[in-house]
N, C-alpha and C positions, 0 to 999 in steps of 0.2 A: 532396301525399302522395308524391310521387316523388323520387327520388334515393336515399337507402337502403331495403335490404328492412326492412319491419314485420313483427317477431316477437310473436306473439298468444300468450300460454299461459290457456288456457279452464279456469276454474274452473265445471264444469257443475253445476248444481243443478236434479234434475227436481220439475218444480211442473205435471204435466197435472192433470188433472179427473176422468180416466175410473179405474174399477174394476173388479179384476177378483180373480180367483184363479185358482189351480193351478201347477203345473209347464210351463218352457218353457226351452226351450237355445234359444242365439244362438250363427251362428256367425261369424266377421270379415268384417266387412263390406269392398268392395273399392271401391275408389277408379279409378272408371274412366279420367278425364283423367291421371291418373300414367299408368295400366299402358297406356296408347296413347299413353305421349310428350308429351303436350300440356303437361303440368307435371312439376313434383317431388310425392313420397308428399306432403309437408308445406305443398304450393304452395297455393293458395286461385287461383283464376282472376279473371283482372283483364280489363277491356278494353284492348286493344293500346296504348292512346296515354291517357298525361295519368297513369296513377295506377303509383305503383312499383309493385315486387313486394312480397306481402304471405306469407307464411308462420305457421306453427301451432308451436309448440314438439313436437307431437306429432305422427304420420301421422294423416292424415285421415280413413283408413279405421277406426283403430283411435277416435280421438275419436267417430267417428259409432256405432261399436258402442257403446263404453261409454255415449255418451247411452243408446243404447238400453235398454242395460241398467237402467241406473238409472231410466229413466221406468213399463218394465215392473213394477221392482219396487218402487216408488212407488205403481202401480197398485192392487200387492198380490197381485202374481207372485213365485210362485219361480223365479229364474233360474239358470241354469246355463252357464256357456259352453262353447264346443265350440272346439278346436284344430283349426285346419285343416276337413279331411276325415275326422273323429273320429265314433266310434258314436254314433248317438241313442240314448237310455235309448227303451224302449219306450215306447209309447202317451204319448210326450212330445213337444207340438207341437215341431216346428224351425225358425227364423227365420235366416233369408241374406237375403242384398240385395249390392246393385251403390249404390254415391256415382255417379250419374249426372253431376249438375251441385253444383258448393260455390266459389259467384262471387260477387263482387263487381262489379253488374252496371253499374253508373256510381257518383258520390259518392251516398253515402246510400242503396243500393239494394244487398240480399243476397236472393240464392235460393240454397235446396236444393231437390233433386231425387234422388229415390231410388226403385229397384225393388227389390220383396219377395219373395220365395218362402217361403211360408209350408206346412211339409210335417204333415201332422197325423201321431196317432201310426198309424192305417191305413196310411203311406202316400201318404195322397193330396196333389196338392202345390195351392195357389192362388196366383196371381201378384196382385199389389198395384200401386202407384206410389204417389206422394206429391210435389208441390213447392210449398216454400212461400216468401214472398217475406217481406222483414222493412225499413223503410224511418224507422226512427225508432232514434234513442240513438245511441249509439258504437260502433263496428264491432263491436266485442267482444257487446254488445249485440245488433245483428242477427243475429251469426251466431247465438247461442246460442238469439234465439224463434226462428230461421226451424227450426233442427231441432227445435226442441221443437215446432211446430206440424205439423212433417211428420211427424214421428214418432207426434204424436198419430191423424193422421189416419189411419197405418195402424194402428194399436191398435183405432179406434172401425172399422174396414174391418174386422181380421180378425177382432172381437168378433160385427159382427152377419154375417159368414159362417161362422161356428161354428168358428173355426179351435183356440181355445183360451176 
């Protein structure tokens, strides 16, 4: 896998399990290893030796929102998105998060990692994580269950703390 960078363009389709309804904005999610240097918006993290650089056709902050999106409202949410640091509609939960970790952890092995802030419409905020590990198919493959399974996992988190 090394010598030229691999460019990935993720065709996501969300397929979780869980259900829900009502209203709920999302706002862009942030891609931590960019904004501290470690990579580029679009880098995918590699171990230092043996595998090239691998890249997204899109930022990785904004790939991991739109999952988002799509799995909530697969659920059977209505979603809304939120620009930036944009009003909440009232008494509409709101969902942020930080891309902790989005690696390529040796051949054959993807984790994500992600933290949540999930603010209800009171107000009140609850913090989440989520990392899930994905080690079967072709990269394209990994990447795509390992967010689908994090993702789920915070769906089924802020379902049974009444977040939404």
């Amino acid at each position: 896998m090394s010598g030229c960078p691999l460019i990935i363009s993720l065709d996501y389709v969300p397929s979780n399990n869980v259900k829900g309804q009502g209203p709920v904005q999302v706002r862009d999610f942030i891609y931590r290893p960019a904004t501290q240097g470690a990579v580029r918006p679009r880098e995918v993290g590699v171990p230092s030796e043996g595998i090239g650089r691998i890249f997204l056709s899109s930022e990785i902050g904004t790939v991991f929102t739109d999952a988002m999106k799509r799995e909530l409202t697969h659920s059977g949410y209505q979603v809304n998105q939120m620009e930036g640091e944009g009003q909440a509609q009232p008494a509409t939960p709101v969902i942020s998060g930080v891309v902790e970790k989005y690696a390529l952890l040796e051949p054959g092995v993807f984790e994500v990692a992600a933290s949540f802030t999930a603010t209800k419409g009171d107000g009140t905020q609850q913090a989440f994580a989520c990392e899930a590990r994905h080690n079967e198919g072709v990269i394209e493959v990994m990447i795509k269950t390992a967010m689908r399974n994090c993702i789920q996992q915070f769906i089924v988190s802020a379902q049974e703390a009444a977040v939404f």
